[in-house]
Every structure is written in C-alpha cells, then in structure tokens.
N, C-alpha and C positions, 0 to 999 in steps of 0.2 A: 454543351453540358458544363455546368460550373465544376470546376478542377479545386476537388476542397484540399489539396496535398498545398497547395498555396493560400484558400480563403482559410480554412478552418484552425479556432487553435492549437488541434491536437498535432499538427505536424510542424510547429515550432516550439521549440524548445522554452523558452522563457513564457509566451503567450499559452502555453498547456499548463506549466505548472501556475501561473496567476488562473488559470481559468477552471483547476480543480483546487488552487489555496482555499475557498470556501464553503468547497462542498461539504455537506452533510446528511444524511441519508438516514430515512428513520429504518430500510429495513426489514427485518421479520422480526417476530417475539411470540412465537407459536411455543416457544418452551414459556413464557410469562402465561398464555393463555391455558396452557396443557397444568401446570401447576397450584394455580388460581380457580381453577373450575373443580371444587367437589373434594379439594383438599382433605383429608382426615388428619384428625387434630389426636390420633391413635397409630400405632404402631400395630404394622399385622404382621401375619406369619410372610413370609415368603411363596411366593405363589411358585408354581413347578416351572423351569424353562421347558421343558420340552413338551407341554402341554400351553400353547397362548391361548386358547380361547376358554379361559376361564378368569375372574373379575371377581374385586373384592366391591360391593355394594356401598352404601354411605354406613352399615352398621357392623361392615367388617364381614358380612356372610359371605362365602366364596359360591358365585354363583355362573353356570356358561356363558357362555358370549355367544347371544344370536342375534345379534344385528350389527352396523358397525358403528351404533353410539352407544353399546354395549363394549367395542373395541377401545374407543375412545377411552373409556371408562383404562383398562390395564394398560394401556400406552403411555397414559398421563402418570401413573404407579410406576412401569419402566423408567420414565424421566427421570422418577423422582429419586427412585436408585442410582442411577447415574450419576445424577448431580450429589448424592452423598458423596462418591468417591470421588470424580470430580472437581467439583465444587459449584456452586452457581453460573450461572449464562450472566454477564455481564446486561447489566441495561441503558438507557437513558443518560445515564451519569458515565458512563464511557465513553459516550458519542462526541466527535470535534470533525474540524474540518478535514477533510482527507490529505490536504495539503501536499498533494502527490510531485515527488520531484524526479526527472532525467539523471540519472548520473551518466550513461553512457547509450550510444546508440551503435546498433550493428547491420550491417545488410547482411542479409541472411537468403538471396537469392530474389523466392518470390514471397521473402514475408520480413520483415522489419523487428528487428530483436532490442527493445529496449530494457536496460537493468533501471529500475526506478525506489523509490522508496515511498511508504505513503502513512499515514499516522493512521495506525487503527484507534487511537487510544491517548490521553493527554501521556503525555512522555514516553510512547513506545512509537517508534517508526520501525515499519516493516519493509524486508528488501524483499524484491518481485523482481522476474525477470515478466516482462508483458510482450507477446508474439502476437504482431498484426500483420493479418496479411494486405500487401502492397493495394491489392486491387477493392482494401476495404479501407486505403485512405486516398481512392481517386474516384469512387463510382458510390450514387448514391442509392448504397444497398445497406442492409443489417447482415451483417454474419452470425452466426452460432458461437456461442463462447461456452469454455470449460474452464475449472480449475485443475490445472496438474498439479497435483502432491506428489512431494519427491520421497523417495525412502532415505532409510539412516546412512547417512556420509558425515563422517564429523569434520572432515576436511574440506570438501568442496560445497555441502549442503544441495539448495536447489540447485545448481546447476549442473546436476549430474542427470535431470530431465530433460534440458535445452541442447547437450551436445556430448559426444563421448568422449566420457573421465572414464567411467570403469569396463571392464570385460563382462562384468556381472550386471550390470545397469541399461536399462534401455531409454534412450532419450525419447519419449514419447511426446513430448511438449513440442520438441521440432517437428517430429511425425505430423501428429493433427495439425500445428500450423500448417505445414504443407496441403494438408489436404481442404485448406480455407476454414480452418476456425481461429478464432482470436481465443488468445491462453496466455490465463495470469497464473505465474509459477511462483508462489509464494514461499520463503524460508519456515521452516519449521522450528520455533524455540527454543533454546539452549541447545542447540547446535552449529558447529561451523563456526561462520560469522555475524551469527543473531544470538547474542546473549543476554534478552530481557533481564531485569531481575524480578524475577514471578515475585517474591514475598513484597519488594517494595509495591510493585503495583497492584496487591491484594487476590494474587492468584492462588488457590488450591492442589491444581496441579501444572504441569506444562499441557496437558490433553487440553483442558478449555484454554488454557492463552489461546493454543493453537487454532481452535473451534472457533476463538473471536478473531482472531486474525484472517480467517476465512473469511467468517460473513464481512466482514468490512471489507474483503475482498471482493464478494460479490455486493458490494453497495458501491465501488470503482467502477464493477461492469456498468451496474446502471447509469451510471455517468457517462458512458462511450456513445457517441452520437453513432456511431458506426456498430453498435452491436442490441441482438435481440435480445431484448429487455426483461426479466423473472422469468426465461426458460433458460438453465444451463446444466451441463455435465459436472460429473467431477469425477476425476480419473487419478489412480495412485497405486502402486505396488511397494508391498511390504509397510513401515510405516505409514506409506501414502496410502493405502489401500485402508487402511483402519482410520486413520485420521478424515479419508472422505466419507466412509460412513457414518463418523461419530458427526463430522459438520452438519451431511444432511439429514439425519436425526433434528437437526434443530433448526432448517433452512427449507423451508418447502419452494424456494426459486430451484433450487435442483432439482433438477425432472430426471436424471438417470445417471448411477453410480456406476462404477467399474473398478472391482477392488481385487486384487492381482495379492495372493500368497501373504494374506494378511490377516486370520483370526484362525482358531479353533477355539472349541469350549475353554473357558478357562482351568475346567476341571481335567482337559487333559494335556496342557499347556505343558512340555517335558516331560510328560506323565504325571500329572502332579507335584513334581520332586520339589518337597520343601526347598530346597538351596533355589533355587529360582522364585521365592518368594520372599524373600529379605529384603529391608531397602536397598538401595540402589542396584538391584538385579531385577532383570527380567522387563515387567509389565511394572515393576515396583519403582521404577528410576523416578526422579525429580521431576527431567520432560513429561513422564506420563501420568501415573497416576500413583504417586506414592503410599496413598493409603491403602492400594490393596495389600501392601506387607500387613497390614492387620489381621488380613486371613488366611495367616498363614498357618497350614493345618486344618483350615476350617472352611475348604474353598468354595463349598455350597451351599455356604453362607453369602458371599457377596451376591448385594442386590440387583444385579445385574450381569447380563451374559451376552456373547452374541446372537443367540437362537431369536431371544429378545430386541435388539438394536437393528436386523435383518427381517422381522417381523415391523418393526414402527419405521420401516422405511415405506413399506405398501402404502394405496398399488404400484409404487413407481418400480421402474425398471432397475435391477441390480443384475450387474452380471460377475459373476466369481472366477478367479482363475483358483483352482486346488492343485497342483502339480503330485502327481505319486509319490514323487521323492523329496518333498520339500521336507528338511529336519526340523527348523521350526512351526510348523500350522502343519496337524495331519489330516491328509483328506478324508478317511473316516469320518473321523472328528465334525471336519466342514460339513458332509452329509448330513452329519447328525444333526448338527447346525440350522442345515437348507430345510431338512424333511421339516423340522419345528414350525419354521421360520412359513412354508409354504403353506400351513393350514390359513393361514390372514390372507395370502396371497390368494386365494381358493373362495374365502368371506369375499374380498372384492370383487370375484372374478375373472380374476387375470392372471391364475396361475403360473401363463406362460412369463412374466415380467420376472420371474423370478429364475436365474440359469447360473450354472455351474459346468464349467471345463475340466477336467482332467487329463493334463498334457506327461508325456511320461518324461519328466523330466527333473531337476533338482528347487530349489529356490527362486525360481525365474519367471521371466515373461515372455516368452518365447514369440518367435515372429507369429506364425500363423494363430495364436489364441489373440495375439494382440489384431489383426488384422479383424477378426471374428469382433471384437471390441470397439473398433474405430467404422465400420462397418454400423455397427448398434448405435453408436453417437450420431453416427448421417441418419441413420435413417427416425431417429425421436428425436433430431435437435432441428435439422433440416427446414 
C-alpha cells in the first residue's frame, strides 16, 4: 500500500501550502438561488413565527403551505429577513485562492493538530486549528469531517474547542478527532486573535463575516484528498451553536447540526429587557448583528427568528442541547422554538431529525448530551 504520510502533499509542510496556494472553489449559493427566485419587488407584512407553514404568494396573499415548493416559497422570505439584518452572503467577487498555510504542527496522540490560516477572502486570512486523524494520512480511506464552532472566549478564542482552557468549556473538536473525524476549528471574528475589519472589507455584521468564513471553510474540506466530500457536520455550543445554524442555513454540504445552549426567541431573550437591546449589548454587538438594536422595543418586528432559521434547516438533522438552567437561552423558550420549527420537519417527513435534550444542568454541554451528539455525527456522517 502506497504510504501517502510520504507521497502526498498534505503531509509536508511547504508542498501542502503550494498545493492549496491556488485553490479556489466555487461552493454553494443556495442563498443567491433562494433570493433570485420570485423576489417581491414589495414589502409585506411579517408572516407569524410560530406558524411556518404559511407563504406570501407573488401578489402578497398570505396563503398555507401544502407542499414543499410551497415551503420553498417562506424560506426564500426567511432568507431575505435575515440578510436585512445581517447583511448579504458574500459572492463571486469574494472568492481567491485558499492559500492555506501551517503555522504550527502538534501530535495529538492518534490524530495530528495543525493551527493553519487560509484566505477566505482578498485581505482576510482566517486562523483554523485543522485535526486529522493519523490513520487518514496513511490509509487510502475518506473520513467524515465537521466544523467546530467555538463559543465566546475573548482571550484564547478557537482554541478553547481543541483543548482545555476553561472549566466551563468542552473541547469537542479533540473529542470527535479522537473518535476518527477530521475537524476544521475556525476563529470566529472580532474575537481573540482574529480581528478583521468588518467595515473595510464591506461587512454588515460580524454574524455573516463569520457565515463566509465557514463556507470557505468547508470549500478547504473539499480540497482534503482524505476526507468525504459535501457531506459534513457542524457542531458548536453557545456562540458556536448559533453560528452553526446561521452557516447551514446557507450551506446545504452540511447534513447535520448540533447546537449546544445557543438561541431562544428573540422575543424572550432576558425577557425582552430593553437594556440588552442597545448597541453593543447582547445579540446587538459589532461581532453579531448590530442592527437588531433597531428593534429595540419593537422585537416582533424583526424579520426573523429562530422558530424560523430551525425550520430552513429541514429535513436535515438538528440536535439541540436546552439545559434547565441555562440563564442566557430559556428552554421554554427553545420548545417553543422546536414545536414551530417541527411543523416543516413533519411537511418532509422526518420529524424525527429534529431533537432536543434537556439536561438539568446550567450553561453547559455536559458529557453524556454530548456523547448522545457525537454518537448522531457517526451515525449520519459515517
């Protein structure tokens, strides 16, 4: 058997990054196709979250959803709210070579811990820790790849998923390495030590930097001669937990989330308390989405929610952690979320793809919800 840890150039250092310096990958642009198709050139009302299968027609009627290109029709509406606050999905004119470089390498037992950087974007390089396991740079097999989103650390950032920094954090990025997946562990923007400048490079919020710095994330995967190609995970708790779901809202190579203490209605976010709706508090910071301080006072107004963003993920597999006692995301709340969110789950079918945990615990991801999770990954990535 050819021993690719010596032919291939992913396991030299100079011959990897010449050998991703020109990649370029066109991708997905299901949010270009969902925007493009049946556009209203009018402003409607806001359609109800906790009712999705209802659709505004090409003349503005609000009529059920009985089929799923009837669905299609309010998802594409979902998008489009989203990207108001947001701002646009990046296209075309974003895309360069991936230019991916080593900065440092680690043995990590039985899986190999490179911290790399790679250009999502003309003048943004993004730092990634990328976990391959040993036996997927000697044996000519495909492994299963996921993206770990880290939660808010302003100090150590992504690397508070690869190994343990905090008491309150669970390295899951090491976990599923161990268990034979390959895992790119992306920095999340204006944190730590990734400090884009969203306004120079014509971002809206830090939520979509973040969203594009994904996908060109997973357009790295597709470059790994060693890994299964538009099927992957994405897994995150707290910030990472919401930031996986907003990616694959707009990434259909993700075939199954796993989002750990990270949304409730926005309308019961602190209980509504205006002071978490100002800029730079709350959901309102720079990183996320600054504009919803707009509605502040008026939270049932913004065009989007996540009853909604849980709904446009079907049928894929979402699994929720809700914790009892978590202070920021209340599990009510999440329920109230799920029940919405499971009527589309139910249009496709698969109502079972759609799960939630409630562990009696505080803010956390506790072992056996996460095992219950890593578990889901084997068995739909597998």
């Amino acid at each position: 058997m050819q021993n690719r840890l010596a032919s291939s150039p992913w396991q030299n250092r100079a011959k990897w990054n010449a050998a991703l310096a020109s990649v370029t990958l066109l991708g997905n642009v299901s949010l270009t196709a969902a925007i493009t198709n049946d556009t209203p050139s009018v402003t409607w009302s806001r359609l109800p979250r906790t009712n999705l299968l209802v659709f505004h027609n090409r003349h503005g009627e609000v009529l059920p959803v009985k089929s799923k290109a009837n669905w299609q029709k309010r998802r594409a509406e979902i998008l489009r709210g989203f990207t108001e606050i947001a701002g646009p999905l990046p296209g075309r004119e974003k895309r360069c070579a991936l230019d991916v470089r080593i900065e440092e390498n680690k043995d990590c037992g039985t899986y190999e811990r490179r911290l790399i950087t790679y250009a999502s974007e003309p003048g943004s390089r993004v730092p990634a820790y990328l976990l391959i396991p040993k036996e997927a740079l000697t044996a000519k097999l495909k492994f299963p790849a996921v993206l770990a989103l880290h939660p808010t650390d302003m100090e150590y950032g992504h690397r508070v998923v690869v190994e343990k920094m905090r008491d309150f954090y669970r390295a899951y990025a090491h976990d599923i390495a161990e268990r034979g997946f390959v895992v790119l562990a992306p920095a999340y923007p204006v944190m730590a030590n990734y400090q884009p400048d969203l306004k120079a490079l014509g971002y809206e919020s830090g939520t979509m930097k973040a969203i594009w710095d994904n996908i060109r994330g997973l357009d790295l995967l597709d470059s790994l001669p060693f890994v299964k190609h538009g099927k992957y995970g994405a897994l995150g708790h707290s910030l990472g937990g919401h930031n996986a779901i907003y990616t694959t809202v707009f990434d259909d190579r993700i075939k199954i989330v796993v989002s750990s203490c990270s949304f409730d209605s926005f309308l019961d976010y602190y209980g509504g308390d205006p002071a978490n709706w100002q800029p730079e508090r709350g959901w309102c910071q720079t990183r996320y989405m600054l504009r919803l301080a707009d509605y502040r006072g008026k939270l049932a107004e913004i065009p989007f929610d996540f009853h909604e963003l849980l709904g446009a993920l079907a049928p894929r597999p979402v699994f929720v952690n809700a914790p009892l006692r978590d202070d920021n995301f209340k599990w009510r709340s999440v329920d109230d979320v799920v029940k919405a969110a499971s009527a589309v789950y139910r249009l496709y079918g698969v109502p079972a793809n759609l799960q939630v945990e409630h562990p009696d615990c505080a803010h956390d991801f506790p072992e056996a919800v996460r095992e219950r999770a890593y578990r889901l990954l084997e068995e739909k990535l597998r």
